[in-house]
C-alpha positions as CSV (number, residue, x, y, z in Angstrom):
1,X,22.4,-57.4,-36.1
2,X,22.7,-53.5,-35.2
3,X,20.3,-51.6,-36.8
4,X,21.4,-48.2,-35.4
5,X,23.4,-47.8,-38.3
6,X,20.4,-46.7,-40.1
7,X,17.5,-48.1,-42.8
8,X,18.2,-48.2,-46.6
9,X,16.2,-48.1,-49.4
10,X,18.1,-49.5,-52.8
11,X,16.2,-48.2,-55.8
12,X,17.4,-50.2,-59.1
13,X,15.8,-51.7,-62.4
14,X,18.3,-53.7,-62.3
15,X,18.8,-56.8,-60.4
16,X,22.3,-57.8,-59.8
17,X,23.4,-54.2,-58.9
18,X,20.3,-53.8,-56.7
19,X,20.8,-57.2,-54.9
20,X,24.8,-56.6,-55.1
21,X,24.9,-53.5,-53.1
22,X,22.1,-54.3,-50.8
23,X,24.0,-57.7,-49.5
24,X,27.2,-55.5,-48.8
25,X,25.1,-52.6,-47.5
26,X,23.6,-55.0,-45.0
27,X,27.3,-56.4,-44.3
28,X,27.9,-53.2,-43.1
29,X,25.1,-53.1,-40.1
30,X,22.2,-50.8,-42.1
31,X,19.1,-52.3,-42.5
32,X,18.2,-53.1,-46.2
33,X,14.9,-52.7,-48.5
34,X,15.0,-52.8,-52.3
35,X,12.6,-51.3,-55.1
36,X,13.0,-52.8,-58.8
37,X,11.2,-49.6,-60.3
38,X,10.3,-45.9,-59.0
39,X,6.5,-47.0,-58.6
40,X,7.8,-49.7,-55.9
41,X,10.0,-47.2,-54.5
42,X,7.2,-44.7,-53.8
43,X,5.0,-47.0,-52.5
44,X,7.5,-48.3,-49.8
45,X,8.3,-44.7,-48.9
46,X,4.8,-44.7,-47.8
47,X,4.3,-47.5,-45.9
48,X,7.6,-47.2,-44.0
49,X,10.0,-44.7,-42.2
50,X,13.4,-44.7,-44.4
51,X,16.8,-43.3,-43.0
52,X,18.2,-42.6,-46.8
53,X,17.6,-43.7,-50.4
54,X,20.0,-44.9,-52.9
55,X,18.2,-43.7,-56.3
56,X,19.0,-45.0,-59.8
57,X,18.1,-42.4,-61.9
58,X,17.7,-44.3,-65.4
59,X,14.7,-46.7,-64.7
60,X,11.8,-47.5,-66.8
61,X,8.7,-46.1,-66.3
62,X,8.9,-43.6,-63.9
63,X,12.5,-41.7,-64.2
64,X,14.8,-41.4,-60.4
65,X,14.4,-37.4,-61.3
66,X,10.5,-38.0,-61.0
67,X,10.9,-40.2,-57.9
68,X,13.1,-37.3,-56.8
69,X,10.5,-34.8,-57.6
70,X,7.8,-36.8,-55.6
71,X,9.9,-37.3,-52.4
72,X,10.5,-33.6,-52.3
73,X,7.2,-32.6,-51.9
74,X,6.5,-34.5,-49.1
75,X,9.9,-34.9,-47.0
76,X,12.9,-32.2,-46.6
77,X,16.4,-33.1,-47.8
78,X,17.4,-32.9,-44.0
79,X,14.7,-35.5,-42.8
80,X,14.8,-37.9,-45.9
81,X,18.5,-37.7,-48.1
82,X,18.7,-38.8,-51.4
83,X,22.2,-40.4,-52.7
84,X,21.5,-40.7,-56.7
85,X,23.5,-43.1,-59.0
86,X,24.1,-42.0,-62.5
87,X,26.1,-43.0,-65.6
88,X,29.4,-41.1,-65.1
89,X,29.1,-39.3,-68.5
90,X,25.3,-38.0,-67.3
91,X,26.8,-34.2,-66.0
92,X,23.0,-32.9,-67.1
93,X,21.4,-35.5,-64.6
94,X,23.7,-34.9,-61.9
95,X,22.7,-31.1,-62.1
96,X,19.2,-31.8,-62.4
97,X,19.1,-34.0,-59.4
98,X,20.9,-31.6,-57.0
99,X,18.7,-28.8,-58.3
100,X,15.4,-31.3,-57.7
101,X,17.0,-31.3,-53.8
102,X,19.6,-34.3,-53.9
103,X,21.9,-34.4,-51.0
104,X,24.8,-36.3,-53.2
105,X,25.3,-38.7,-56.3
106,X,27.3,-41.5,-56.8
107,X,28.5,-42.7,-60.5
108,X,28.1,-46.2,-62.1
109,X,30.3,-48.2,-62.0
110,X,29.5,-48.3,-58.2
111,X,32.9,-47.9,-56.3
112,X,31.7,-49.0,-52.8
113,X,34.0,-47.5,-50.8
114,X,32.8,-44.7,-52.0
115,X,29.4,-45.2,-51.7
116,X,29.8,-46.0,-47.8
117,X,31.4,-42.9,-47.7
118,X,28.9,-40.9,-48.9
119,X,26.0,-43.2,-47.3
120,X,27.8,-42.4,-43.8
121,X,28.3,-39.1,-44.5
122,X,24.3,-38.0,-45.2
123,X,23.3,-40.6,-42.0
124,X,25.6,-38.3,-40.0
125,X,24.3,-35.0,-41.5
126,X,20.3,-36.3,-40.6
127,X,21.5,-37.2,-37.3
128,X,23.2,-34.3,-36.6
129,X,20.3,-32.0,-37.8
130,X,18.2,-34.4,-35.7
131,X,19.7,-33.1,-32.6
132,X,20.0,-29.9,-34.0
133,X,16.0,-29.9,-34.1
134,X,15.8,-31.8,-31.2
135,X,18.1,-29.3,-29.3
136,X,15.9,-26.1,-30.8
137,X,13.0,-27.6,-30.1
138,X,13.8,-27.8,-26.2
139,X,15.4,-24.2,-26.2
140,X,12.0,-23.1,-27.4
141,X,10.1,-25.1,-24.8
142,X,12.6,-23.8,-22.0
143,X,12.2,-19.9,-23.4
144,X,8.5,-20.5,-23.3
145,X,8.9,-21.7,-20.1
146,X,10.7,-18.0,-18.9
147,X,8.1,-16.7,-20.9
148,X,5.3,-17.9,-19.1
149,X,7.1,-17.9,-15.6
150,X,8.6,-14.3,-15.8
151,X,5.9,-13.0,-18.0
152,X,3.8,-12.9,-14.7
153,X,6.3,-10.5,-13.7
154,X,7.9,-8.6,-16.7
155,X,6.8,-6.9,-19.8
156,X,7.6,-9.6,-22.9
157,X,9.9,-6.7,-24.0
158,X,11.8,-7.3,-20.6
159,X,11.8,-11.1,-21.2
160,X,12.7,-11.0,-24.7
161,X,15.9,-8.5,-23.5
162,X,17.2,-11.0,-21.0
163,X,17.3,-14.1,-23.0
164,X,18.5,-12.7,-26.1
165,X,21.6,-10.6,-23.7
166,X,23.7,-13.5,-22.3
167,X,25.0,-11.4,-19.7
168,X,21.2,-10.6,-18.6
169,X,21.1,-13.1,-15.9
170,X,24.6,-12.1,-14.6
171,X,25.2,-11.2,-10.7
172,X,25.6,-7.6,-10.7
173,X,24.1,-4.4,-10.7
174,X,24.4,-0.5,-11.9
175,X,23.1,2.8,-10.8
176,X,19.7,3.6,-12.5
177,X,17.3,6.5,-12.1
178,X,13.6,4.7,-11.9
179,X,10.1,5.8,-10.3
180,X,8.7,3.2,-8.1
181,X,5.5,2.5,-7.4
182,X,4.3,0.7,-4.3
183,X,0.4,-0.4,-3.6
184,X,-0.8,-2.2,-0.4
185,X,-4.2,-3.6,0.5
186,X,-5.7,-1.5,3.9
187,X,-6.2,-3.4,6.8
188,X,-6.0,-7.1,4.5
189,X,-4.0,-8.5,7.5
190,X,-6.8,-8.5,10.1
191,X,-9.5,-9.0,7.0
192,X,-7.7,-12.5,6.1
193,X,-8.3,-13.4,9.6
194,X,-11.5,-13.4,9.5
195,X,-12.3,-15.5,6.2
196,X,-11.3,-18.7,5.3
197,X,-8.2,-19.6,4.0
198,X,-9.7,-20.2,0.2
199,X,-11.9,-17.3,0.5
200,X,-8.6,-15.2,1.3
201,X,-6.8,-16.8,-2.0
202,X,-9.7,-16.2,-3.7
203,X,-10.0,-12.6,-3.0
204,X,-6.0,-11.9,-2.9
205,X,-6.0,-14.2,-6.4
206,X,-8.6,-11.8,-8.3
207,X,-7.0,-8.9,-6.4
208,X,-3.5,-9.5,-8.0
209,X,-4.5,-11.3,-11.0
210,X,-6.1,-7.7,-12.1
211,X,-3.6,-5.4,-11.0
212,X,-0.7,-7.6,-12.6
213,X,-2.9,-7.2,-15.9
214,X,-2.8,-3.5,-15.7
215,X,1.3,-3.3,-14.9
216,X,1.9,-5.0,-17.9
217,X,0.2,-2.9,-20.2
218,X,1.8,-0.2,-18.7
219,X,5.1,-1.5,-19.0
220,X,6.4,-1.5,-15.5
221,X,8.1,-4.5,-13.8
222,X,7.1,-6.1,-10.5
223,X,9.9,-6.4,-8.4
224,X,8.3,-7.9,-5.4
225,X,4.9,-9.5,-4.6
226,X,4.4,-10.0,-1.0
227,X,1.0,-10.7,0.3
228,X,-1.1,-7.8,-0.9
229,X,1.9,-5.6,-1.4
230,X,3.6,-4.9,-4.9
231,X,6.3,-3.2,-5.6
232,X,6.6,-2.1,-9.1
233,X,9.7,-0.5,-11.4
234,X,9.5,1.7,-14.1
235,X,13.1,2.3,-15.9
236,X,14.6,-0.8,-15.3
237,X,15.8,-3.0,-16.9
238,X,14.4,-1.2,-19.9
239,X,14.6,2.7,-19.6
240,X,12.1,5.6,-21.3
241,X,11.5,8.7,-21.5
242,X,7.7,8.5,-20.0
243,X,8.7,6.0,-17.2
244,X,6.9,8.5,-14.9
245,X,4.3,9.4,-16.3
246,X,3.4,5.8,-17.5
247,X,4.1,5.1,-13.5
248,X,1.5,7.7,-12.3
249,X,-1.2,6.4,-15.2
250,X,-0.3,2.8,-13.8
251,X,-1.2,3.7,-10.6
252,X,-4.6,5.6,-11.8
253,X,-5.7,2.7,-13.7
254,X,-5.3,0.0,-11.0
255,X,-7.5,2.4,-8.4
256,X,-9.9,2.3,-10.8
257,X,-9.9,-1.0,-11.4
258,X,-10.4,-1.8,-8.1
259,X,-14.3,-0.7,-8.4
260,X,-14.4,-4.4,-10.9
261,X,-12.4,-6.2,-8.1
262,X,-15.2,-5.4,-5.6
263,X,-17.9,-5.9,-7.8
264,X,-16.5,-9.1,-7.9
265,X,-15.6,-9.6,-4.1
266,X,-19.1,-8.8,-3.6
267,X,-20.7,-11.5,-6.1
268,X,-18.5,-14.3,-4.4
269,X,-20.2,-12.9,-0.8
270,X,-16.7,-11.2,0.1
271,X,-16.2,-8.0,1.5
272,X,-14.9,-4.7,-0.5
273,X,-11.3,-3.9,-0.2
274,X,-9.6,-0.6,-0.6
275,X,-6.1,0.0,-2.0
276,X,-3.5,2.6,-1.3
277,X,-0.5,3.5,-3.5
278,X,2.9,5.8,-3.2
279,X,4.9,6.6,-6.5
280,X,8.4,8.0,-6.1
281,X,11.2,8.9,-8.1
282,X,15.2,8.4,-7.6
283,X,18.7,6.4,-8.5
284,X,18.7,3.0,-7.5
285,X,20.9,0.3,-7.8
286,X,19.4,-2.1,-10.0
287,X,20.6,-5.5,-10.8
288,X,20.5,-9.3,-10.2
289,X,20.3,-10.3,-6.5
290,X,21.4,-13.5,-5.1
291,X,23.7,-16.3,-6.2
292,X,24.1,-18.3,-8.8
293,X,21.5,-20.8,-7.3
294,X,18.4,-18.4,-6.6
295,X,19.0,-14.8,-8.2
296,X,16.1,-12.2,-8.5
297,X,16.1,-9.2,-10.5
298,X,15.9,-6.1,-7.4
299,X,16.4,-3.1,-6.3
300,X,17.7,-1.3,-3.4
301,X,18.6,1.9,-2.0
302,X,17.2,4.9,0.0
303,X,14.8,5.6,-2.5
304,X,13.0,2.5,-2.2
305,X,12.6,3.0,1.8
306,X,10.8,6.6,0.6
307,X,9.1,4.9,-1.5
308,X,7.5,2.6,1.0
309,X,7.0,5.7,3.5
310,X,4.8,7.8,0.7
311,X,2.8,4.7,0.7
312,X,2.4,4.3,4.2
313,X,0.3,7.6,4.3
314,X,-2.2,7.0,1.8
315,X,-5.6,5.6,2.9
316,X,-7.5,3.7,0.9
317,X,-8.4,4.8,-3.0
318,X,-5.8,7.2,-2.3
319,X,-2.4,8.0,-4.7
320,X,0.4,10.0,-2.9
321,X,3.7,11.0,-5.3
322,X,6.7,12.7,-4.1
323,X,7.7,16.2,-4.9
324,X,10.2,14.4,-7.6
325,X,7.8,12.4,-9.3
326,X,5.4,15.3,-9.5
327,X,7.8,17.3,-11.0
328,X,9.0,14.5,-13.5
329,X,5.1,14.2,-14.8
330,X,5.0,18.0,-15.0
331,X,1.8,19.4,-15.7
332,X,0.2,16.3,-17.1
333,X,-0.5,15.5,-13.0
334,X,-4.0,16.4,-11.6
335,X,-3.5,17.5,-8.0
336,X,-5.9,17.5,-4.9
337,X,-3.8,18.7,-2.3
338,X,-0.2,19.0,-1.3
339,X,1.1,18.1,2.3
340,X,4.4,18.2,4.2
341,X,5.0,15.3,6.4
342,X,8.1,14.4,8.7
343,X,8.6,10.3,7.8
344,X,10.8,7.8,10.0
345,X,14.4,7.3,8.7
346,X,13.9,10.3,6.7
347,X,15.9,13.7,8.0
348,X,14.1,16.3,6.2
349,X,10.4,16.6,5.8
350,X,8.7,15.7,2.6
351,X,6.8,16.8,0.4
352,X,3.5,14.5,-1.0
353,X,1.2,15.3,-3.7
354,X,-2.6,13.7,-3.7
355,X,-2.7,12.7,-7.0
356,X,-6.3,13.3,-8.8
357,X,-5.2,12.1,-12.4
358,X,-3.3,12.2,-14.9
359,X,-4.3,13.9,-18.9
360,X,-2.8,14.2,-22.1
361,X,-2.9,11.1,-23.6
362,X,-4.0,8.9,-20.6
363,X,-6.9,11.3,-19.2
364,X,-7.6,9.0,-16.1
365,X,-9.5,9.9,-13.2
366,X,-10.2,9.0,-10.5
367,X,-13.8,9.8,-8.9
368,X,-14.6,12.5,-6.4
369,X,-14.6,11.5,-3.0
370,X,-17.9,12.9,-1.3
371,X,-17.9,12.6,2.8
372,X,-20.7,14.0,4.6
373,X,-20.2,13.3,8.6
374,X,-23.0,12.8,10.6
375,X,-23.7,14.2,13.9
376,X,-23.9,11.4,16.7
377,X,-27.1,11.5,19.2
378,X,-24.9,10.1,21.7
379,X,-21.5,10.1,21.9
380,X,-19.5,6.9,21.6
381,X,-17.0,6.4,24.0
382,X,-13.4,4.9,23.1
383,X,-10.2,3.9,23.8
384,X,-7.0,3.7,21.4
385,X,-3.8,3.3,21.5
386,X,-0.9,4.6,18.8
387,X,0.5,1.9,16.8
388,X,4.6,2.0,16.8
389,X,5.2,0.3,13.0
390,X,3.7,-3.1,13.9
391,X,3.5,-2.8,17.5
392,X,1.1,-1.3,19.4
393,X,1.7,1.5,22.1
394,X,1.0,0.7,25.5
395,X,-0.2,3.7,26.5
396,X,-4.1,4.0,26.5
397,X,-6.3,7.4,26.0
398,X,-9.6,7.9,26.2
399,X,-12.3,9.9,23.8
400,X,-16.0,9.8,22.0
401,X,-16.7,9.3,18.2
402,X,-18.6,12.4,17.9
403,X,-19.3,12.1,14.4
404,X,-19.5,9.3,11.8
405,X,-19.5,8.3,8.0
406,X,-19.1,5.1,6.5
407,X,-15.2,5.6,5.9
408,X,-14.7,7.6,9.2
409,X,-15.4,9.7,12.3
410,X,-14.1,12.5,14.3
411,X,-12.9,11.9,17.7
412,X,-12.8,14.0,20.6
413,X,-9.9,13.7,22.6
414,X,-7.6,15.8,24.9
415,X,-4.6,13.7,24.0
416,X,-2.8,15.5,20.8
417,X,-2.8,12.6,18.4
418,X,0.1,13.5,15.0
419,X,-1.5,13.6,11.7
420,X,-0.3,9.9,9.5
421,X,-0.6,8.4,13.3
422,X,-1.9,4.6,12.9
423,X,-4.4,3.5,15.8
424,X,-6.0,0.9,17.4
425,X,-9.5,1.2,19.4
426,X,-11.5,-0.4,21.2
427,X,-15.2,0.8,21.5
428,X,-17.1,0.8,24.9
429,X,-20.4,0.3,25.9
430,X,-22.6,2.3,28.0
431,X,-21.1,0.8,31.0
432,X,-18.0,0.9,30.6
433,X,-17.5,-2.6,28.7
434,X,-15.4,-3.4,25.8
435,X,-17.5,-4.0,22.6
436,X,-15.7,-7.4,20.6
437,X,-13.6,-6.1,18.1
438,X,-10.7,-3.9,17.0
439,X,-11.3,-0.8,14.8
440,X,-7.9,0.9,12.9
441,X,-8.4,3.8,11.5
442,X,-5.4,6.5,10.3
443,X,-5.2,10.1,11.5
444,X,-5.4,12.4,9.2
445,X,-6.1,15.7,10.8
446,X,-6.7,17.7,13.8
447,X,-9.7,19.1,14.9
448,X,-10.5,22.9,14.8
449,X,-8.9,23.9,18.4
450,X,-12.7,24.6,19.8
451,X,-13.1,20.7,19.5
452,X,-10.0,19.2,20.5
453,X,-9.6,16.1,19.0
454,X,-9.0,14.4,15.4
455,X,-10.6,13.5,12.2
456,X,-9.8,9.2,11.8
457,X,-9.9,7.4,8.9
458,X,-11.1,3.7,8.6
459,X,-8.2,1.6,7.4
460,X,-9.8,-1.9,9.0
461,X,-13.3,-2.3,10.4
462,X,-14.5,-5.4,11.7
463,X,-18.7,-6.8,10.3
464,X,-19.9,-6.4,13.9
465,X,-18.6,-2.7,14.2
466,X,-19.4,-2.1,11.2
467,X,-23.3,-3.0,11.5
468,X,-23.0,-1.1,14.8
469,X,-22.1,2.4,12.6
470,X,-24.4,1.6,10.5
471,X,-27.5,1.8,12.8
472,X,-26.3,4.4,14.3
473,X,-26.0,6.2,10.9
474,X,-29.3,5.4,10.2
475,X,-30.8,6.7,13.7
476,X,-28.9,9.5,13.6
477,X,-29.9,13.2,12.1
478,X,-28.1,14.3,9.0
479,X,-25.8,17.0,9.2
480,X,-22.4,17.9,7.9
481,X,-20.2,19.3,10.2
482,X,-17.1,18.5,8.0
């Protein structure tokens, strides 16, 4: 017999209407039980999983209202219906029992056609609030699953916007005025090569894990995670009026959190990394990217390309914004120093701001940077060549370090090296020899013209080289010549 039609519980004092109805009940394909009294009936409940109940409310004893009552406080109308049979004249019972949480009635004498009816009717109900429930209950599992997956990414304002729009995941895009920020690890790419592949997850891991802890609570959302790059969006696809200012504090907060990261690099015996990061502000297009088998939420436009050339002139612990994004954040910024520099792909020269801070409400700031250069003994000849965006120049000049601290040197050189230039060099021994290993450093000045040559900055330094400076640091006498 099919017992997918459901399981019955008969609930009757008396006997040849119980036994009646079950036998005709069971005729039908449901699987039968039967209570003589409301004591019987409750204690079945109990021991086994019932699809419906067919309650007689006059009984001895215990009343069907009271076995009503009792059901109701431990199973929902939805999850256990109740079909009650009552004298036809009994309107005050009916209206009891619905009020109790009956899902239907029936009247004695039992008209079965009826009572098939109305027994079909409240299995159909339960099943269809089954699926109902069973429907909501994987909704919820797959919006916790966007939750968790694009919470990594997005604010859960963001998240919360997309899944309650139903055109959020739509292909398509509009015009939208953000400020971006970009940050980048210096010189990770030749650090990685040296350490092994977990200690590089490891360190990239912590490194990302605490940044992406810090752009959430500043509301922005990461459009792009590549290696040790970020690039982050403030103003889309939620706009504010702050979305610059909360931009430049973003960016304040994660260089200072990068003092924890190396506290930690250092515990796990890893080296310290240093961080640089550009902030910009301009109308994008903003949008879903893609098709409709692998879509991202992006951005593009000019903007983004200046973006990624304010970063490319920071050094590390350093914060660079635009002329735009300075002006957005008004006088909240904290300045060091402005400079003009001519970037690739960009006609007219720009304007960058070394960001110090940022007050008002968020009074972050970042530390002073103290540099004392110390005078060499003996010069340390060199050779370098000028990196081309990832290539490296053929060309090959010659010069000394004539002066060294632990985050730079000055080099002499008669070969006019450009400010923001990106180099490679090679260090030589007294004889002329190569020392193992490649130093990059990033110009960032020129020399007073008595001392031609340029100030570099350290942007990747390998262990040996960098035990090399040290001793000599050590040997050497103290002086600034800054």
């Amino acid at each position: 017999m099919d017992t997918a039609q459901g399981s019955l519980l008969v609930v009757d004092d008396n006997p040849m209407n119980r036994d009646m109805l079950a036998r005709r009940l069971a005729r039908r394909g449901y699987t039968v039980a039967v209570a003589a009294d409301g004591y019987q009936a409750l204690a079945m409940i109990d021991a086994q999983p019932f699809d419906l109940v067919l309650l007689d409310i006059m009984m001895p004893g215990i009343s069907g209202l009271d076995v009503l009552k009792t059901v109701r406080q431990r199973y929902a109308a939805a999850d256990l219906p109740v079909i009650m049979v009552t004298a036809k004249d009994e309107s005050d019972d009916i209206v009891a029992a619905l009020q109790l949480g009956a899902n239907d009635y029936v009247t004695k004498p039992l008209d079965f056609p009826v009572v098939l009816a109305r027994t079909q009717t409240q299995l159909a109900l339960k099943r269809a609030m089954q699926d109902i429930q069973r429907l909501a209950a994987q909704l919820e599992l797959r919006n916790r699953f966007i939750r968790e997956t694009f919470g990594r990414y997005l604010t859960d304002e963001v998240v919360t916007s997309l899944l309650d729009s139903p055109e959020g995941l739509q292909l398509g895009g509009e015009k939208r005025r953000v400020t971006m920020l970009i940050s980048d690890l210096r010189g990770f790419t030749s650090l990685s090569g040296r350490l092994a592949p977990e200690q590089v997850m490891a360190m990239l891991n912590r490194y990302l894990g605490t940044m992406v802890e810090i752009i959430m609570q500043y509301q922005g959302t990461i459009d792009e995670i590549i290696g040790d790059a970020m690039l982050v969006i403030f103003g889309a696809p939620i706009w504010r009026q702050d979305d610059a200012q909360r931009a430049v504090a973003c960016a304040v907060a994660m260089q200072l959190a990068m003092a924890t990261v190396n506290t930690e690099n250092r515990r796990a015996g890893l080296p310290d990394i240093d961080m640089g990061i550009g902030v910009h502000t301009g109308e994008v297009v903003v949008g879903n990217i893609g098709s409709h088998k692998r879509t991202k939420y992006g951005v593009v436009g000019s903007h983004v390309n200046l973006t990624s050339r304010v970063q490319s002139y920071t050094i590390g612990g350093q914060i660079l914004v635009s002329e735009v994004t300075q002006q957005e954040i008004g006088p909240l910024g904290r300045l060091r120093k402005q400079m003009e520099v001519e970037a690739k792909g960009i006609a007219e020269p720009i304007t960058l701001y070394e960001l110090h801070g940022i007050g008002g409400a968020y009074s972050l700031f970042l530390p002073q940077r103290e540099e004392e250069l110390v005078s060499l003994q003996q010069q340390i000849p060199l050779q370098y060549t000028v990196l081309e965006g990832e290539h490296v120049g053929r060309t090959v000049y010659k010069g000394h370090f004539i002066t060294l601290s632990a985050k730079g040197g000055e080099v002499r050189s008669d070969h006019a090296v450009a400010p923001w230039s990106n180099l490679r060099i090679r260090l030589l021994g007294s004889n002329g020899e190569t020392i193992p290993g490649e130093l990059y450093v990033k110009v960032l000045r020129h020399l007073p013209e008595s001392r031609p040559g340029f100030y570099a900055h350290f942007t990747s330094i390998p262990p040996d080289i960098a035990t090399f400076f040290q001793r000599l640091l050590a040997s050497s006498s103290p002086g600034n010549v800054g």
